[in-house]
C-alpha positions in Angstrom: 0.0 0.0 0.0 1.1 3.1 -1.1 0.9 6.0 1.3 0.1 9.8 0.3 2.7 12.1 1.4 1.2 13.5 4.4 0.0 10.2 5.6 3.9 9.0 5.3 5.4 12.2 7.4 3.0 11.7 9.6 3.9 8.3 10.4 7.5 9.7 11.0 6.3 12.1 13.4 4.7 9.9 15.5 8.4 7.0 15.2 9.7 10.7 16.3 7.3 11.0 19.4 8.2 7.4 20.3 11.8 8.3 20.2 11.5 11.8 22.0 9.3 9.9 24.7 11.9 6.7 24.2 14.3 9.6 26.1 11.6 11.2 28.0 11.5 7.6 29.5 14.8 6.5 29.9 16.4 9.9 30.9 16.4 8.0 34.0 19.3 5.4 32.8 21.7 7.7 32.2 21.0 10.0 35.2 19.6 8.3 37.6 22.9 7.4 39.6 24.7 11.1 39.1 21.7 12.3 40.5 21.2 10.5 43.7 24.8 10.6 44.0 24.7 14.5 44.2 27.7 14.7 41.6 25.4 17.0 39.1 22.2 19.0 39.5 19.5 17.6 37.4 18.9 20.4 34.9 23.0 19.5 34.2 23.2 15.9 34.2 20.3 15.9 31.8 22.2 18.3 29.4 25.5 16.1 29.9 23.3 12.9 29.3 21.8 14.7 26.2 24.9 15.5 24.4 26.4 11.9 24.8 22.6 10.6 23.5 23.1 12.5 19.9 26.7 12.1 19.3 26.5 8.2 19.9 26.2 7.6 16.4 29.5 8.6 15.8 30.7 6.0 17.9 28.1 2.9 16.8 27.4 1.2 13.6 23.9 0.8 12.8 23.4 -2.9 13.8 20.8 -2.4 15.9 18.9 -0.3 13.5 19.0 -3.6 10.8 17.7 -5.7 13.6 15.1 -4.2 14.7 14.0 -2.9 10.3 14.2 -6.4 9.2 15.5 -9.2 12.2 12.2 -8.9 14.0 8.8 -9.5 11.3 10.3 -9.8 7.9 10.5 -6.3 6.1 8.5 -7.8 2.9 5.6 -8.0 5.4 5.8 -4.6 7.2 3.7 -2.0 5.8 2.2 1.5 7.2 -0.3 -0.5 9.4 2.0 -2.2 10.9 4.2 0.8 11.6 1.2 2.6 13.3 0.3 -0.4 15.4 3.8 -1.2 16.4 4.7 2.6 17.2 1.1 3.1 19.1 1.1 0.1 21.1 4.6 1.3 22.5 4.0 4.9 22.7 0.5 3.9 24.5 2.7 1.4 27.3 5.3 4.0 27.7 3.0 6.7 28.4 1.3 4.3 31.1 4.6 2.9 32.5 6.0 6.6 33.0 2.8 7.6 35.0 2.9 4.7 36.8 6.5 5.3 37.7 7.6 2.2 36.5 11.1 1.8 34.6 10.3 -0.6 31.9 11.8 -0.9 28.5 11.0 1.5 25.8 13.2 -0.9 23.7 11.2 -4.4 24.7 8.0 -1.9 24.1 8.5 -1.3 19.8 9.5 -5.2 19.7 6.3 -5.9 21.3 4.1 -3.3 19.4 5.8 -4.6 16.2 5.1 -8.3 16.6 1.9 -7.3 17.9 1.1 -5.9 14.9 3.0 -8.3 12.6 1.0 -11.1 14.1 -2.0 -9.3 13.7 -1.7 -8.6 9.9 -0.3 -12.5 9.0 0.1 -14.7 11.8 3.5 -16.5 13.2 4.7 -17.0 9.1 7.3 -13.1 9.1 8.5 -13.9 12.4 12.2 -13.9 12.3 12.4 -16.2 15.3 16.5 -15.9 15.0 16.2 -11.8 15.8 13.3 -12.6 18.7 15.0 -15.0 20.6 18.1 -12.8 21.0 15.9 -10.3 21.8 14.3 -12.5 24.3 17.3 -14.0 25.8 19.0 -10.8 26.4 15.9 -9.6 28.6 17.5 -12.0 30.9 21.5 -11.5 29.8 21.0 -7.4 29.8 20.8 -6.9 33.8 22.6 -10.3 35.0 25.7 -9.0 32.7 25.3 -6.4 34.2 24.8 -6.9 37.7 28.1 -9.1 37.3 30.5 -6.6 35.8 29.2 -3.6 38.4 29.9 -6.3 40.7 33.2 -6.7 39.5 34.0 -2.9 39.5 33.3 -2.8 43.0 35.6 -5.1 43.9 38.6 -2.9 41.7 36.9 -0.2 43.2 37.7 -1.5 46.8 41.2 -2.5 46.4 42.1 0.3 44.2 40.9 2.9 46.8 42.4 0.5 50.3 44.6 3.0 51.3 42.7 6.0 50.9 40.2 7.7 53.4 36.3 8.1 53.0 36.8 11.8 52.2 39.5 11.4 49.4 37.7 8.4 47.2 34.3 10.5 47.7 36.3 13.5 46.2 38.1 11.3 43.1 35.4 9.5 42.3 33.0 12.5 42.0 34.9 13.6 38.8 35.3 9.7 37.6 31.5 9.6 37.9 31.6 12.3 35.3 33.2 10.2 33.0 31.4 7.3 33.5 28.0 8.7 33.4 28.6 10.3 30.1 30.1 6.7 29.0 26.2 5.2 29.7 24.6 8.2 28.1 26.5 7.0 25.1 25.6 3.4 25.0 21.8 4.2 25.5 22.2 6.6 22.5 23.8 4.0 20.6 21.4 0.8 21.3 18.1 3.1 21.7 17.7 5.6 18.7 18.9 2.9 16.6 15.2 1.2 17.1 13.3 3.9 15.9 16.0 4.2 13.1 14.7 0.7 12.0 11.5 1.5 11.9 11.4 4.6 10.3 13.7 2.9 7.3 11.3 0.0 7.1 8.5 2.4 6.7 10.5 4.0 3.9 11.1 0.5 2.3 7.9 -0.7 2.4 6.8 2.4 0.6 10.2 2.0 -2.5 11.6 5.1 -1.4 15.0 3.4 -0.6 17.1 2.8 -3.5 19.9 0.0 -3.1 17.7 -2.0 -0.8 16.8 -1.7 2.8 19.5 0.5 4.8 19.2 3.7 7.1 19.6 7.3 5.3 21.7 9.8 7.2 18.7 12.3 7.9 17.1 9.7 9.6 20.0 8.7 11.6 20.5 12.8 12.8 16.8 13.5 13.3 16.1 10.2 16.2 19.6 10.9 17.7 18.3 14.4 17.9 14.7 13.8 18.7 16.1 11.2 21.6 18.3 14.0 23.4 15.7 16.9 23.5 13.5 13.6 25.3 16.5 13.4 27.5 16.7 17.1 27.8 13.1 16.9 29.2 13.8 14.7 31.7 11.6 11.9 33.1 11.7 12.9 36.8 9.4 10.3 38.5 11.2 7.4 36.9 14.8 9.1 38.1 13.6 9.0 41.5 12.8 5.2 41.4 15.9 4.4 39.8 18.4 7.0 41.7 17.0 6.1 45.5 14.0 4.0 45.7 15.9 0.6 44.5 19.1 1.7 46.4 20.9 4.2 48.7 24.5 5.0 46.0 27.4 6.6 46.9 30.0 8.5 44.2 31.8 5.0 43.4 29.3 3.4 43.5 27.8 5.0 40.8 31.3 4.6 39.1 30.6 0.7 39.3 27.4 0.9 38.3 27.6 3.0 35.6 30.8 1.6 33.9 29.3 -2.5 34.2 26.0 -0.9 32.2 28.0 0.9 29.5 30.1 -2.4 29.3 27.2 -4.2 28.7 25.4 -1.5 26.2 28.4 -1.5 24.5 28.3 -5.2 24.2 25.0 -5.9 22.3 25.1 -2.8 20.2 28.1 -3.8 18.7 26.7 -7.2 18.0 23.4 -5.8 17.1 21.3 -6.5 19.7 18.4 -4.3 20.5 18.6 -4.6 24.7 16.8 -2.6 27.4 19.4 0.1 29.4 16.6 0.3 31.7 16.8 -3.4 32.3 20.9 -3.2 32.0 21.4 -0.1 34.7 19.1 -1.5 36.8 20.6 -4.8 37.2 23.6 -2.7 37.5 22.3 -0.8 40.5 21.1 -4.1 42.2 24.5 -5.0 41.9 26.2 -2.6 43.4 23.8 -2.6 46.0 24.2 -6.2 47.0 28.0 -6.1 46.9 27.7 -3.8 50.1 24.7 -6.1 51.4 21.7 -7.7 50.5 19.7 -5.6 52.7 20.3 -2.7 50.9 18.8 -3.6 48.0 14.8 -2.9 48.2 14.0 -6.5 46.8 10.1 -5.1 47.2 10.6 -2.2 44.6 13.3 -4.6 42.4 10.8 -7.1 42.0 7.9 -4.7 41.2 10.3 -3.4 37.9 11.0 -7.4 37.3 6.9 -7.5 37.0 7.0 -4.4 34.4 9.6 -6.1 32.4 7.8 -9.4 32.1 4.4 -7.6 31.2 6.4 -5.4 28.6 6.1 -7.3 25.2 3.2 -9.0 25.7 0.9 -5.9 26.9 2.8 -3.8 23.6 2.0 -6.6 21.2 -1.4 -6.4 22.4 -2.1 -2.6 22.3 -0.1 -2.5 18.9 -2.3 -5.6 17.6 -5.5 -3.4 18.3 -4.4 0.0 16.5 -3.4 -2.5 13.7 -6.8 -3.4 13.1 -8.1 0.1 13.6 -5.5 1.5 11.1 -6.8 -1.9 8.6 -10.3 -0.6 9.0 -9.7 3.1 8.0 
């Protein structure tokens, strides 16, 4: 189905919502800890996490982005419909999770809208099952890899700062955090506007606009970078406040640990093109952290409400994006 031109922008300025809302959202992840830890003032760590957002493409290749165009539901099969149920079933969850004040994945969202969809317009038959299980399997890998590296970092934390007083490693690691911080910002740029990169191309493919076969244009590449850091920019305060405190009381290096395992782990799967949640990665990351100093000082209570969110993620998104499927069909 061929769209008319206004139809087709505005299809792109709703993948353009998603991904302003996709940093709305997770403004959180790369925050979060340099918040709670005091080291920036909000209104600067969201402008330090913004920056990092839109320059990550410099850094990444687009892996993610072919993934998530034509690893999910087979591109031949994705049309405008599809689109529109797959970016309204996880623009809808979003919007829900972020009242709620729940820190679920934007990322596992899309995946869900778009099978949701994809299902809806021809069954099981243009599921790439390869592209979903990794998906899948890394909604488990994402936060255990990283619970285990920002365990790790504590422990080179500890023995690299033995010798020096409470005062002295709250003062280095203050400007390390920095550092770190900005290196998480990056790999949630890189993984995240990748996914709405793939969609938008998709959308373009389906409709023959792309010549030399499926691949993602460079306007389309600066305009979700761009449209993820102004959703940074705006900051997703209730989440921040679940993800900064509620899960853990964190410290300056500690926030070093958990930071740097996260990025690791972002890093990671969007080199090997793996669409995975940050919010699942810096959580696990946090847990970590927190657990190294003792179990108690995790709050397993709020942990294991966000574990709920996660598991309810694709399914509820496939659902909602199934539904404005058929109500884009019908029109």
């Amino acid at each position: 189905m061929t769209l008319a031109m206004p139809l087709l922008v505005g299809l792109i300025a709703i993948a353009l919502a998603f991904d302003f809302l996709n940093g709305l959202h997770d403004a959180a992840n790369s925050i979060a800890t340099v918040v709670s830890t005091r080291v920036l003032r909000p209104h600067y760590a969201v402008i330090w996490a913004a920056f990092f957002n839109f320059v990550a493409f410099l850094v990444f290749g687009l892996h993610v982005a072919n993934t998530v165009g034509a690893g999910i539901i087979d591109a031949e099969t994705i049309d405008a419909a599809v689109v529109f149920g797959a970016l309204m079933g996880a623009i809808s969850w979003n919007i829900i999770t972020w009242v709620l004040g729940l820190p679920t994945s934007s990322s596992h969202a899309l995946i869900g809208g778009l099978l949701g969809a994809g299902i809806a317009k021809a069954g099981l038959s243009p599921i790439v099952w390869g592209g979903v299980i990794k998906t899948v399997v890394w909604i488990v890998l994402s936060p255990a890899v990283g619970m285990a590296l920002s365990l790790l970092m504590v422990l080179v934390v500890s023995w690299a700062s033995i010798r020096l007083t409470p005062m002295q490693v709250d003062k280095r690691f203050r400007k390390v955090q920095l550092a770190s911080a900005a290196l998480y910002s990056l790999g949630h740029g890189g993984n995240d506007a990748q996914k709405t990169m793939g969609i938008i191309a998709v959308l373009l493919y389906s409709q023959g606009l792309l010549s030399g076969g499926f691949h993602v244009p460079l306007w389309v590449i600066l305009a979700c970078q761009a449209a993820m850091a102004f959703g940074t920019l705006a900051g997703g305060w209730r989440i921040v406040h679940t993800m900064g405190s509620k899960i853990t009381r964190l410290t300056p290096p500690q926030g070093v640990c958990a930071e740097t395992g996260g990025a690791i782990t972002l890093f990671m799967a969007t080199f090997l093109g793996i669409p995975v949640s940050t919010t699942h990665t810096i959580t696990g990351a946090i847990i970590g952290v927190g657990a190294a100093r003792r179990l108690s000082a995790v709050r397993w209570n709020v942990a294991s409400s966000i574990v709920v969110a996660w598991l309810v993620t694709m399914p509820a998104a496939a659902a909602i994006g199934a539904l404005f499927y058929g109500i884009a069909h019908l029109l």
